[in-house]
C-alpha positions in Angstrom: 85.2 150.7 53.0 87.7 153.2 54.4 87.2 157.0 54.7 87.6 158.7 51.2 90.9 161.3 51.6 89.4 164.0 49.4 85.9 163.6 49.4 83.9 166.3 47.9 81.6 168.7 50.5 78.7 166.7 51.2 75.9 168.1 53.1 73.2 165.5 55.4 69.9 166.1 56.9 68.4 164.5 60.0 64.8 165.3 61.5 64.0 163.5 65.1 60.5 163.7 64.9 59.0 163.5 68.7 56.4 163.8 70.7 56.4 167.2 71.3 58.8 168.6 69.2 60.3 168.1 65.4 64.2 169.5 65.6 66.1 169.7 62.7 70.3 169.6 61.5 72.2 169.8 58.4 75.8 169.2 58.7 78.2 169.3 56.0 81.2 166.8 55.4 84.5 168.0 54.6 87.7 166.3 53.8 85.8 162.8 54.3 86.3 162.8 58.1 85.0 166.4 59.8 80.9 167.3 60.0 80.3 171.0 60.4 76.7 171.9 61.5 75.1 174.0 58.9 71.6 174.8 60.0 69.3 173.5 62.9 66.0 174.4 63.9 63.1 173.3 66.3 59.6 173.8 66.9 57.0 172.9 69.1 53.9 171.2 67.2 52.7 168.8 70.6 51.5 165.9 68.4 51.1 163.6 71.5 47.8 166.5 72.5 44.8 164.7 72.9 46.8 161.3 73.0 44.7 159.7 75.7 42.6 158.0 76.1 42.1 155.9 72.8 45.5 156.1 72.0 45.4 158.1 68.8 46.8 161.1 67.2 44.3 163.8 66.8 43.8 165.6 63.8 45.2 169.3 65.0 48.4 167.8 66.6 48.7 165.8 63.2 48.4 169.2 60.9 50.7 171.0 63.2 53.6 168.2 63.0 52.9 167.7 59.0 53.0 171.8 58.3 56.6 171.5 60.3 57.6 168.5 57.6 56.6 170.0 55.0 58.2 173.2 55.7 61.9 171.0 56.5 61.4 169.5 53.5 61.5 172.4 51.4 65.0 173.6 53.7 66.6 170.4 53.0 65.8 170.5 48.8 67.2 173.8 49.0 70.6 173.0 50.7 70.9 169.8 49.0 71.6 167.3 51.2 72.1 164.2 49.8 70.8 161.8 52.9 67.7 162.6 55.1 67.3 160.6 58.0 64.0 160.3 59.5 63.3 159.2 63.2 59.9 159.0 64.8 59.9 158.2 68.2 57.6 158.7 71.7 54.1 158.2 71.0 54.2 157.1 67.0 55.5 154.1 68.9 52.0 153.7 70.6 49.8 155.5 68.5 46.8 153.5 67.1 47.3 155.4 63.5 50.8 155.7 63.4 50.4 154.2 59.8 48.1 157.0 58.6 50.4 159.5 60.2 53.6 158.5 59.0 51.8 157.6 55.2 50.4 161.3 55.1 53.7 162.7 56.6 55.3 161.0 53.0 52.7 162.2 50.9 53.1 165.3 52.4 56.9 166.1 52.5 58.5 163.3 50.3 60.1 162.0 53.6 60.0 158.7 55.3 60.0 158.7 58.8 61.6 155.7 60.2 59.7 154.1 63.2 62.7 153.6 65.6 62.1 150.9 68.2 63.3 152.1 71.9 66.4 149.5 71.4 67.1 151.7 67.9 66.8 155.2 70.0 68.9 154.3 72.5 71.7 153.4 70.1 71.6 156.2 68.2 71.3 158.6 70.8 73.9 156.8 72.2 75.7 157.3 69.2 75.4 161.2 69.5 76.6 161.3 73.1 79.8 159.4 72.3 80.1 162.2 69.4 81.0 165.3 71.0 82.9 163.4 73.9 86.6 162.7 74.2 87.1 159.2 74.2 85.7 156.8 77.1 87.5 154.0 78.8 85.2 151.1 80.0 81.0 151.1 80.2 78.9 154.4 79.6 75.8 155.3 81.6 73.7 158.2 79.6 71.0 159.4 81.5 68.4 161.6 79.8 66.5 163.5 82.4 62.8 164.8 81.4 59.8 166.5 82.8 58.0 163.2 83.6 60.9 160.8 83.4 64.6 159.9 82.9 65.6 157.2 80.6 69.0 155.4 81.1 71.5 153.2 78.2 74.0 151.7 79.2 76.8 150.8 76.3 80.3 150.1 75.7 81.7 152.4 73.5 83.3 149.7 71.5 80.6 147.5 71.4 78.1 148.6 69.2 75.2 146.2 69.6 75.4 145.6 73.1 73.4 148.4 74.6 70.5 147.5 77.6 67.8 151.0 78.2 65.4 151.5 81.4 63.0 154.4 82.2 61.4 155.4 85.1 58.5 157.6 85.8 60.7 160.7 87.6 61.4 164.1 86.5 61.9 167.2 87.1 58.1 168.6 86.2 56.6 165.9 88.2 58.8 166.1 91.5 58.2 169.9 91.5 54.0 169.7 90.7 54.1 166.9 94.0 56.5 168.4 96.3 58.0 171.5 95.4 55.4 174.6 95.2 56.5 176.8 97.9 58.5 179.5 97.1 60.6 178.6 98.2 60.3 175.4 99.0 60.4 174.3 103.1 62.5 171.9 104.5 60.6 169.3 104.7 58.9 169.6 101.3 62.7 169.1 100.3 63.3 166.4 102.4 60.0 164.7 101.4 60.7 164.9 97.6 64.6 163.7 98.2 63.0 160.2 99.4 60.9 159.9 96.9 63.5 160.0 94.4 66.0 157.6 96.5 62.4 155.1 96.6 61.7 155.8 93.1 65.6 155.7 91.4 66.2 152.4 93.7 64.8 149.7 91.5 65.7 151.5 88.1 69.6 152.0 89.4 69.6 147.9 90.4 68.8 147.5 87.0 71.3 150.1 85.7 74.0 148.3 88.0 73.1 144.6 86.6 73.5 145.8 83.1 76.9 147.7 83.5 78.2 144.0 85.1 76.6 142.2 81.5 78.7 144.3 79.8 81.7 144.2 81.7 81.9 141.3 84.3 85.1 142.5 86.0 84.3 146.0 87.3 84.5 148.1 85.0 85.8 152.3 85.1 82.0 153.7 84.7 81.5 157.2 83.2 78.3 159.7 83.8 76.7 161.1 81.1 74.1 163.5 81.3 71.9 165.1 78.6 68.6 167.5 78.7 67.7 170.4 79.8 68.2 169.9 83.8 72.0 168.6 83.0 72.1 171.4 80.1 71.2 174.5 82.4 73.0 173.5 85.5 76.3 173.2 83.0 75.6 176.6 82.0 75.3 177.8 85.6 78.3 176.6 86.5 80.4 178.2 83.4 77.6 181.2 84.2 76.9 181.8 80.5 74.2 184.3 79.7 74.7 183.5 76.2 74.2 179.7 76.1 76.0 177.7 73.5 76.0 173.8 73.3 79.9 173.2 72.1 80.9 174.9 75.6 78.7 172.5 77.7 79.7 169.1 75.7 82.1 167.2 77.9 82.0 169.8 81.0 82.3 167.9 84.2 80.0 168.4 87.1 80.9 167.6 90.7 78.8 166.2 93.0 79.7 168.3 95.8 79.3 171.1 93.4 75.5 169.6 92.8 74.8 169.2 96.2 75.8 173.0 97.0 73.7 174.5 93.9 70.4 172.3 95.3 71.2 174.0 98.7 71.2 177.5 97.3 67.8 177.0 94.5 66.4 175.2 97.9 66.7 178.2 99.7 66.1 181.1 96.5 62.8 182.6 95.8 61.7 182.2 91.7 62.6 185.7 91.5 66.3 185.3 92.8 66.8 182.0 90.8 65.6 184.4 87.5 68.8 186.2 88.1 70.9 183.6 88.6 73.7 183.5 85.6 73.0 180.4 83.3 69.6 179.5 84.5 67.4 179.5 81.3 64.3 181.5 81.5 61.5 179.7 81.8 63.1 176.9 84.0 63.7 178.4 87.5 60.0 176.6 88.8 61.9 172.8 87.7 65.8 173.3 87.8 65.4 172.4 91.6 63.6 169.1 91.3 66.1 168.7 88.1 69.2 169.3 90.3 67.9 166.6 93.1 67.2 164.1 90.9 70.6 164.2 89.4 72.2 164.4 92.6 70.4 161.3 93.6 71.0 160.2 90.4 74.9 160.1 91.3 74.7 159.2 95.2 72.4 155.7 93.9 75.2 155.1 91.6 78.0 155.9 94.1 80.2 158.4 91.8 81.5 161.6 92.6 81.3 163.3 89.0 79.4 163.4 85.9 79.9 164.4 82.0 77.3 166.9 80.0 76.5 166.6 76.7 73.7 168.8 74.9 73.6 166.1 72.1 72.0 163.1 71.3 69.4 161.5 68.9 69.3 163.9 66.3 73.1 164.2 66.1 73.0 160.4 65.8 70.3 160.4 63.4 72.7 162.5 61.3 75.7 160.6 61.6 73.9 157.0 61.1 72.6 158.2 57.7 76.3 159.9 56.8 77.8 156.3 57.3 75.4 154.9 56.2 75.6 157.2 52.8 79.6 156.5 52.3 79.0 152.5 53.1 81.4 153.2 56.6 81.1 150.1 59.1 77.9 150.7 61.3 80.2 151.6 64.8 78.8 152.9 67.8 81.5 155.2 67.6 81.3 157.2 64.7 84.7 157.6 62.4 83.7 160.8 61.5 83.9 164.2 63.7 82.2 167.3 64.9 84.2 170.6 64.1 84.8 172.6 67.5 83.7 175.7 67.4 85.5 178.5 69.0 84.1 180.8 71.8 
């Protein structure tokens, strides 16, 4: 079924319901083709605390996350959205009483989380990179680069089932807590946690290589994508924006000459000059250096000289999945329908 050439608004919900954090959107569809974001919100409710060692969800972690669904639920009655799409990911994939969980979360809100498999996450997160991007020739590596570890997917924009995922135990957290506590940070500290990464990255970026040639035998154009806060922050260094805003970071290119200078200059700042550096976020001047080297190794392991940002991801897939889904659209990695630009 083709797009509808004077569709009605129509407004969707999406809740990506993680580990640490629920985050909600609503976007509304207008003209059939363009989604305009409405309302988004996140909160911090930690539902993997206590997660070790039986591999349960506790009961505080479990109010915390159901008071958050609750309280989305009632936004989303109000604004009338006509779709909700539910995904539970991190540790309800793990959790010995996921079933209780996501039974009470229902009872609770009237929603149904979905239990998406990491195969599911990656395509739909996949499907929210490709969202806010101008178009990409050949195979797409999206890297998502955490506290404790970076997860990569490997697609083809026009291949929608075809998508291979990896993760490895390396962030930016954990290379700062084992290498990185001076302030700042000596020489060979630096030079100690840059092998580490090369040692750690080399097995993962084999894989990463293997599955780029699965998807295209004949050698493909490649493009870099980046997404989290690392890749986020130094974007917003570079345009030094004090007022951060996601549309201005979506697509931005990052050099990595330009990489490789920035990790010089955090290597050699104190936390208090970092603080006033334009575009840092507060809060992240102790990680953005372990960040930056792991995404300039990141590129060196890969051999390529550039990368894309994007600030989106699941929950913009999430969102977009259940629009298609809605109006009985083909199930495309890339989505027929479109973000409005903002302006500014």
């Amino acid at each position: 079924m083709g797009l509808p050439r004077s569709t009605p608004s129509l407004r969707f919900g999406a809740i990506d319901l993680g580990s640490h954090t629920i985050r909600l959107l609503v976007g509304e569809l207008k003209g059939g083709r363009v989604m305009e974001p409405l309302h988004g919100d996140r909160r911090v409710t930690r539902l993997a605390q206590g997660f070790h060692p039986d591999q349960s969800l506790k009961e505080p972690a479990m109010e915390r996350s159901l008071r958050v669904l609750e309280e989305y639920a009632r936004v989303l009655k109000t604004m009338r959205t006509r779709t909700i799409a539910c995904g539970a990911t991190g540790v309800l994939r793990r959790a010995r009483n996921k079933e209780e969980f996501l039974h009470r979360a229902h009872q609770a809100s009237g929603i149904s989380p979905r239990l998406l498999s990491e195969q599911d996450e990656a395509l739909l997160s996949a499907k929210g990179v490709l969202s806010v991007l101008p178009p990409c020739s050949g195979v797409v590596v999206l890297f998502d680069l955490g506290g404790s570890s970076t997860e990569f997917t490997v697609v083809h924009p026009l291949q929608h089932q075809k998508v291979s995922c990896t993760s490895v135990f390396l962030g930016a957290a954990t290379t700062t807590e084992r290498f990185l506590q001076e302030d700042p940070p000596g020489k060979d500290s630096l030079n100690q946690a840059a092998a580490h990464i090369i040692s750690t990255l080399k097995p993962t970026l084999e894989r990463v290589v293997r599955n780029i040639h699965d998807l295209s035998p004949s050698s493909p154009p490649i493009t870099l994508v980046g997404t989290a806060g690392t890749v986020t922050t130094l974007a917003a260094m570079k345009l030094k924006m004090t007022d951060y805003r996601a549309h201005r970071v979506n697509g931005l290119t990052l050099e990595r000459d330009w990489i490789a200078q920035q990790v010089e200059e955090l290597a050699s700042s104190t936390l208090e000059q970092r603080r006033r550096m334009a575009g840092l976020e507060k809060g992240r001047e102790d990680i953005i250096l372990g960040g930056a080297l792991v995404v300039q190794k990141i590129l060196e392991g890969l051999h390529l000289d550039r990368m894309v940002v994007t600030d989106a991801g699941l929950l913009e897939g999430l969102l977009l999945d259940g629009a298609q889904r809605a109006l009985e659209l083909p199930e495309t990695l890339l989505s027929p329908l479109t973000w409005h630009t903002q302006k500014g």
